[in-house]
One Martini backbone bead per residue (centre of mass of N, CA, C, O) as a GRO file, in nm:
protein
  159
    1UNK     BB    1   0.098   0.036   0.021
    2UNK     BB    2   0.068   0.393  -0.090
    3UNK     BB    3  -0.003   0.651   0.129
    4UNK     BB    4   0.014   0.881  -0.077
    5UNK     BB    5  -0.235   0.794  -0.214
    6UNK     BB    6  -0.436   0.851  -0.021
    7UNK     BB    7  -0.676   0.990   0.147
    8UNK     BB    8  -0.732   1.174   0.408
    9UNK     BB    9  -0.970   0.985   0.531
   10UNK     BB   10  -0.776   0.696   0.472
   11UNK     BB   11  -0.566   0.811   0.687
   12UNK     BB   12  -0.762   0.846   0.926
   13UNK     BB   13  -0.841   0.565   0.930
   14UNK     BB   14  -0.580   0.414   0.950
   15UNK     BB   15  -0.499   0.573   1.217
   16UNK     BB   16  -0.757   0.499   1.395
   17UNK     BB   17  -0.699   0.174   1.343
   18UNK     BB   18  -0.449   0.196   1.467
   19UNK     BB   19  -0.535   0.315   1.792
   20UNK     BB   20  -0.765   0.088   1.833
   21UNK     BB   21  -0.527  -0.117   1.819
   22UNK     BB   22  -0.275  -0.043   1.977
   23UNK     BB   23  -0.051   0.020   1.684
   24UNK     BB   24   0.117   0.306   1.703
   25UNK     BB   25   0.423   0.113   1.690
   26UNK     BB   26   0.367   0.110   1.352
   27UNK     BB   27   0.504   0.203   1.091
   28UNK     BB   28   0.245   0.291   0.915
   29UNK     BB   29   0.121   0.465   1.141
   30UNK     BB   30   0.392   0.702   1.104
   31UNK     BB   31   0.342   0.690   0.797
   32UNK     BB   32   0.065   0.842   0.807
   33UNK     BB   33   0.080   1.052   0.981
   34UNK     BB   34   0.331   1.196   0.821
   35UNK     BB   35   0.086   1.222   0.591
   36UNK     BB   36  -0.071   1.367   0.754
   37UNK     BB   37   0.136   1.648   0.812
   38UNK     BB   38   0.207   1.707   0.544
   39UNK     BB   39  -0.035   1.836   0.466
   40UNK     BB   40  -0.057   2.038   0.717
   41UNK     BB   41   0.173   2.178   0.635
   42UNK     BB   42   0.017   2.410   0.458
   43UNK     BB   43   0.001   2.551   0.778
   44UNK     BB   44   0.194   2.375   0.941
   45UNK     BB   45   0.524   2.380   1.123
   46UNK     BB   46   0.697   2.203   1.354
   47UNK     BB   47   0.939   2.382   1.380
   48UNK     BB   48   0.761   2.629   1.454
   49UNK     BB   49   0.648   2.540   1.672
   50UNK     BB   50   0.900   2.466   1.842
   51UNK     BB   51   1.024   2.699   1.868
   52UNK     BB   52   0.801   2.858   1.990
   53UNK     BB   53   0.778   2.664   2.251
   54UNK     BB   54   1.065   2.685   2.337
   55UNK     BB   55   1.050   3.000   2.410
   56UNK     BB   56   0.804   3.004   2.613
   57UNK     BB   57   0.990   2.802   2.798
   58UNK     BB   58   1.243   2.960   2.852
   59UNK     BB   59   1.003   3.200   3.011
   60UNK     BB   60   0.729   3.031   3.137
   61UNK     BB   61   0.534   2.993   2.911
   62UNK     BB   62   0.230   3.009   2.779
   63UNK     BB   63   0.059   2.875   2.486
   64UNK     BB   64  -0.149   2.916   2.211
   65UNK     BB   65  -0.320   2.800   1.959
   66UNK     BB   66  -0.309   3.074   1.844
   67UNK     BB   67  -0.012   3.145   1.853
   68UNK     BB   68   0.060   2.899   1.653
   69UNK     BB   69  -0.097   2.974   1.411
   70UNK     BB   70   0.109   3.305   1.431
   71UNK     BB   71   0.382   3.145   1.397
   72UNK     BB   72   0.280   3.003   1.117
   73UNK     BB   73   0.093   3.240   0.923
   74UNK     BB   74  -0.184   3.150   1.035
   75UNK     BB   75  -0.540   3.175   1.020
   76UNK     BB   76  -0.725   3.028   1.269
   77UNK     BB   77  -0.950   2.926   1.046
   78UNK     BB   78  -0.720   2.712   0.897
   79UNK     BB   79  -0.612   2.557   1.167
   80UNK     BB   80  -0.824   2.456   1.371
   81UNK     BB   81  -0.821   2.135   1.238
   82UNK     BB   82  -0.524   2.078   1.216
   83UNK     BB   83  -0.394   2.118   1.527
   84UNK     BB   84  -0.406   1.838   1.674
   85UNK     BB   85  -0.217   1.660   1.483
   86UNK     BB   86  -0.009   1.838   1.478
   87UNK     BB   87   0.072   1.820   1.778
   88UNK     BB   88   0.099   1.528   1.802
   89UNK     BB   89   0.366   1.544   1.642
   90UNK     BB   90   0.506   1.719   1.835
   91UNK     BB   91   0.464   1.498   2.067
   92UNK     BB   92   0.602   1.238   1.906
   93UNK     BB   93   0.894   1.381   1.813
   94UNK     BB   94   0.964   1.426   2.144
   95UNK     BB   95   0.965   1.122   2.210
   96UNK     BB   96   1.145   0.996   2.020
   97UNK     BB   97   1.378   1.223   2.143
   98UNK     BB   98   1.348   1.250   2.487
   99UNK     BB   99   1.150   1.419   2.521
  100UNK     BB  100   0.908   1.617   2.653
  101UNK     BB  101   0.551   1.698   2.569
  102UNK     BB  102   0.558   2.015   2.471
  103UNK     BB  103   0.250   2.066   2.438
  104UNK     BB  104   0.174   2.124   2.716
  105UNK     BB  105   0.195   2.456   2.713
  106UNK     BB  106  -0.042   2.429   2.545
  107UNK     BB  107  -0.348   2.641   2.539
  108UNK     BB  108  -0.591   2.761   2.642
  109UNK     BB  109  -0.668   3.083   2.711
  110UNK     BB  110  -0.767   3.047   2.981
  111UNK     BB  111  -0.459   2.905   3.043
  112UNK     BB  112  -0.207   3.098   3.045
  113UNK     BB  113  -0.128   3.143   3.324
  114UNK     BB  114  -0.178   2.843   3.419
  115UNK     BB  115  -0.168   2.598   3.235
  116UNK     BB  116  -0.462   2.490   3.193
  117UNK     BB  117  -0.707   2.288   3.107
  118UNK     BB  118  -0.959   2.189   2.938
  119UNK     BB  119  -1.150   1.884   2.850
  120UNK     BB  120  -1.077   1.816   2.570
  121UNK     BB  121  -0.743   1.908   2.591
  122UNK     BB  122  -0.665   1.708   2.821
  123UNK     BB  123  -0.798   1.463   2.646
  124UNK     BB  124  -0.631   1.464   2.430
  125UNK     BB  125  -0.310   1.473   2.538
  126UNK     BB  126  -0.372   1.198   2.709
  127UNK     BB  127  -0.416   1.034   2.390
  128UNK     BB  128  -0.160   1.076   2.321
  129UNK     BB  129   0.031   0.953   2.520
  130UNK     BB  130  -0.108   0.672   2.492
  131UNK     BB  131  -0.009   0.644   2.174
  132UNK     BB  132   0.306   0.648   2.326
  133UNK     BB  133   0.235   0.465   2.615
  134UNK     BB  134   0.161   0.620   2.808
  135UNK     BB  135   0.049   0.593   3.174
  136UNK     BB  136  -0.188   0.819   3.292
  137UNK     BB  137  -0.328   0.857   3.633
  138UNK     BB  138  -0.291   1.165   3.644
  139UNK     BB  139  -0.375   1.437   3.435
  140UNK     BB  140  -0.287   1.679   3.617
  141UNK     BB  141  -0.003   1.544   3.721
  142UNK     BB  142   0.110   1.491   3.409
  143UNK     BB  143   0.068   1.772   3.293
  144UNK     BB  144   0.262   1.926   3.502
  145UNK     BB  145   0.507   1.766   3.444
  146UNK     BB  146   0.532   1.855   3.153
  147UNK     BB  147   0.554   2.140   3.183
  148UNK     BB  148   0.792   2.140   3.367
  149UNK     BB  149   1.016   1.977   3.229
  150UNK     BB  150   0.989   2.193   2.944
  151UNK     BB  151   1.092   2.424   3.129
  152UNK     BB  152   1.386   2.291   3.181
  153UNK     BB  153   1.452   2.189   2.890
  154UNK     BB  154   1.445   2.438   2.687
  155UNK     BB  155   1.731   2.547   2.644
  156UNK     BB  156   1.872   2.291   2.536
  157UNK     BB  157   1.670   2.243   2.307
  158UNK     BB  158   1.699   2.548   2.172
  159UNK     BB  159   2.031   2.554   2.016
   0.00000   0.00000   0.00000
């Protein structure tokens, strides 16, 4: 199967089936993800998420999902479908590269002093970390934790 054939569609069933067997392991859903991103990519950038995110926690500040998509020049409007799938690779590239969640720092708006999440913000993020095996036992303890230790990361990871 040449995945970069299906279509967006098809790349989000076959990323969803294997999300629920349990399979988020296997090379095909990395290659499905990737060019799944590859396509949201004309709207949003890894690394410039990854910049700003790092940029943001070097001053222990937390930022918006509008803040990412004014850092990657692009009108809320745009963004808004893809920012979930674009966060989960950067939080999917961070935890290969053996680095904290950094997307924990996104936050929406009424959460920017506080860095907490809304209801359905902190249920994405803790079934981003379960796709990647993590098993988090209690939510805001996991992301309390995943926010401190990218705030401590931030400088080292930024040069």
């Amino acid at each position: 199967m040449k995945i970069e054939a299906l279509t967006t569609d098809e790349l989000e069933t076959l990323i969803g089936n294997y999300q629920r067997l349990g399979q988020t392991d296997k090379p095909t859903y990395a290659e499905a993800k990737a060019e799944l991103q590859r396509r949201a990519s004309r709207t949003l950038d890894v690394d410039i998420t990854r910049r700003a995110i790092l940029r943001s926690a070097r001053k222990r500040d937390f930022l918006t999902y509008g803040d990412i998509a004014r850092e990657n020049g692009v009108p809320w409007t745009k963004a808004y479908r893809p920012i979930a799938s674009h966060l989960d690779e950067v939080m999917r590239i961070a935890h290969e590269r053996g680095e904290p969640l950094l997307t924990a720092i996104v936050v929406n708006e009424a959460g920017r002093r506080t860095g907490q999440l809304e209801d359905n913000a902190l249920k994405g993020f803790i079934e981003g970390a379960k796709r990647l095996g993590l098993s988090p036992r209690s939510p805001q303890i996991f992301l309390r934790e995943q926010q401190r230790l990218t705030f401590d990361a931030a400088a080292k990871l930024l040069d």
